[in-house]
Phi, psi and omega in degrees: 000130184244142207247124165226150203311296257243347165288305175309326169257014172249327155327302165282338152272341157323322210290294187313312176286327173282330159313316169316299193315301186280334150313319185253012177212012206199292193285329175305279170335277191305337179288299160338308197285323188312305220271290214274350167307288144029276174302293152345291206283337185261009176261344160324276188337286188297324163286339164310305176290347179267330181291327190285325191259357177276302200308290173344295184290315189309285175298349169284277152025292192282315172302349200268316197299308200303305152347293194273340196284309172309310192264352140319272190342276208294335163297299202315305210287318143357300175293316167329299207273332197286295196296351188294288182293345154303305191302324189295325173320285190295354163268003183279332154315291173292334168273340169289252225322343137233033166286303175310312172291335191296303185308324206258334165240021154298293175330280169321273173345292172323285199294285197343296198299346174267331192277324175293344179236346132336278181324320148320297172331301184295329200296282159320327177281338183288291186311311208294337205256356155268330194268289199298286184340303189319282195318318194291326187303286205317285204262155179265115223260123141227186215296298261252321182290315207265318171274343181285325180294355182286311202285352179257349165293318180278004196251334161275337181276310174297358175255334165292005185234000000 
């Protein structure tokens, strides 16, 4: 094999010239397009990641709100219960106490109407104890009289009721 100069060197300037050629009318250009892809794809990058770091807070954001919102909730259900067993307090409280009162003018209500039938009673006895003495004055009283006036006492008494 034989090397010949002068193929080689029109070759290498072949080379030279089309390298020239292809910079400047072919590699700029293709380089430019490289370049602002590049550029395109790293303002992508950046916006993703700044949207991925927006996401985040928004959800750190969203957890925290859920957080107070769950513990509103459970003070609300808290409280609820707490006035609840209060309000059972006080009605259990307002039903004894008129429960109490229920008794207590029961009580009274009795004692009148026992006191109102005692006074009756001294009343009728007073009368009837009067009523027997007349009759006894009236007649000059032995067993045999003193028991018929006993038995028409009960027999006025039982017609009176």
């Amino acid at each position: 094999m034989s090397f010949n100069w002068t193929t080689f060197v029109i070759q290498l300037v072949s080379f030279g010239l089309l390298f020239w050629f292809l910079q400047r009318k072919a590699f700029g250009p293709l380089l430019g397009i490289m370049e602002k892809r590049r550029q395109a794809i790293q303002e992508q990058l950046d916006s993703a990641s700044n949207n991925r770091s927006d996401a985040e807070r928004l959800i750190e954001e969203q957890k925290q709100a859920l957080q107070q919102a769950r513990k509103e909730a459970y003070d609300i259900i808290e409280q609820a219960k707490s006035t609840g067993s209060k309000q059972a307090e006080d009605i259990v409280i307002a039903a004894r106490n008129e429960s109490n009162r229920l008794k207590e003018d029961a009580v009274r209500d009795i004692e009148t109407e026992k006191n109102k039938a005692v006074a009756s009673l001294k009343a009728q006895v007073s009368g009837l104890s009067v009523l027997i003495a007349s009759k006894i004055i009236e007649k000059q009283v032995d067993e045999q009289t003193q028991k018929q006036l006993v038995d028409e006492y009960l027999q006025e008494v039982g017609n009176k009721s």
